[in-house]
C-alpha positions as CSV (number, residue, x, y, z in Angstrom):
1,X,6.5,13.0,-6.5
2,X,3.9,10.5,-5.7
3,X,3.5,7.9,-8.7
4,X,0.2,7.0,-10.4
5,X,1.2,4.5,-12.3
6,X,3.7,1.0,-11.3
7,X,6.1,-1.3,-13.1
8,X,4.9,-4.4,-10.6
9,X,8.6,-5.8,-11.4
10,X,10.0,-2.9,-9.3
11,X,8.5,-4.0,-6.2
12,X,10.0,-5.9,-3.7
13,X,7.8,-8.7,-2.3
14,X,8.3,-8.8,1.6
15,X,8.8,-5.3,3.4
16,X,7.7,-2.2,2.4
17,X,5.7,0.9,4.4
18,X,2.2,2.0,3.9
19,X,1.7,5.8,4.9
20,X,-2.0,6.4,6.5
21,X,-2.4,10.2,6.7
22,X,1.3,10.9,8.1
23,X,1.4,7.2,10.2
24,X,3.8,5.0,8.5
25,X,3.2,1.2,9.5
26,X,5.6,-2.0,8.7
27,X,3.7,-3.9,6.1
28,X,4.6,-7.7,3.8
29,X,3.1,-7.5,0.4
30,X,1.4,-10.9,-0.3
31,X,-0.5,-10.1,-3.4
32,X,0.2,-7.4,-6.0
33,X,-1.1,-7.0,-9.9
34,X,-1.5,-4.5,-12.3
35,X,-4.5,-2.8,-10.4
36,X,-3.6,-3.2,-6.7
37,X,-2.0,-5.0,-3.8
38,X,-2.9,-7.2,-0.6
39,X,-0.8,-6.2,2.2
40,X,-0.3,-7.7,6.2
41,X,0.4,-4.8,8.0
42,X,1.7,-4.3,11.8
43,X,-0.5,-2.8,14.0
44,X,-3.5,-1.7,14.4
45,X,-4.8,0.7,11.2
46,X,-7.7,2.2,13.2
47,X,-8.0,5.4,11.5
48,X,-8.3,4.0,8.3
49,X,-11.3,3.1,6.2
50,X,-12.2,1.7,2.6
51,X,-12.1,4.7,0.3
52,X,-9.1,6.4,1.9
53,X,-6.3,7.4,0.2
54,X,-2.9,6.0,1.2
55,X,0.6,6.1,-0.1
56,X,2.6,2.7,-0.8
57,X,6.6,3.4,-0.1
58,X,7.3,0.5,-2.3
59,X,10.9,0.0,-3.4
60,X,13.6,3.1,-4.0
61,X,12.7,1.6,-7.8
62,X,9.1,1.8,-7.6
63,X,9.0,5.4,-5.2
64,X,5.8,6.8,-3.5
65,X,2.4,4.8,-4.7
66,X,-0.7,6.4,-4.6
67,X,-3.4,4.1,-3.9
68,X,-7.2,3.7,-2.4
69,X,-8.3,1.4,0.4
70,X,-10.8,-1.0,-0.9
71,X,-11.2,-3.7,2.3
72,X,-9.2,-3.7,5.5
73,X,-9.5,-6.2,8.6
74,X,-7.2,-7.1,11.4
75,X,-4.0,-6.1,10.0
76,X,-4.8,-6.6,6.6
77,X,-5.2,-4.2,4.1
78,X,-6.1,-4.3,0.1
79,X,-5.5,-1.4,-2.1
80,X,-6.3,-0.1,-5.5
81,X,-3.5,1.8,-7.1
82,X,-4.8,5.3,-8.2
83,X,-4.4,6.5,-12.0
């Protein structure tokens, strides 16, 4: 079950996986709050635009994260956690 909602204390800063329509990729949180997080992924996120939805594979804690891309460049990705 994806989750909608996130204790921020039950994610790990540093490693965690971002799933972009079945392609999981490596990422390092640098950022996260209440509403969203900054990550710098590995690799190349072509196929992925602002306003897509992604899962965030957090922390066995936290589980599956539903969020929304809202700016992604080189790498770097920010995302808005969904309600």
């Amino acid at each position: 079950m994806i989750r909608k909602r996130l204790d921020i204390s039950s994610v790990e800063i540093g490693k965690t996986e971002l799933d972009c329509s079945g392609s999981r990729h490596l990422c390092r949180v640098d950022r996260i709050t209440s509403s969203g997080a900054a990550l710098n992924c590995l690799g190349f996120l072509r196929d992925t635009r602002p306003g897509d939805r992604v899962v965030l594979h957090a922390s066995a804690e936290a589980g599956d994260i539903a969020c929304r891309v809202t700016a992604i460049a080189a790498g770097k990705i920010r995302l808005r956690f969904e309600e």
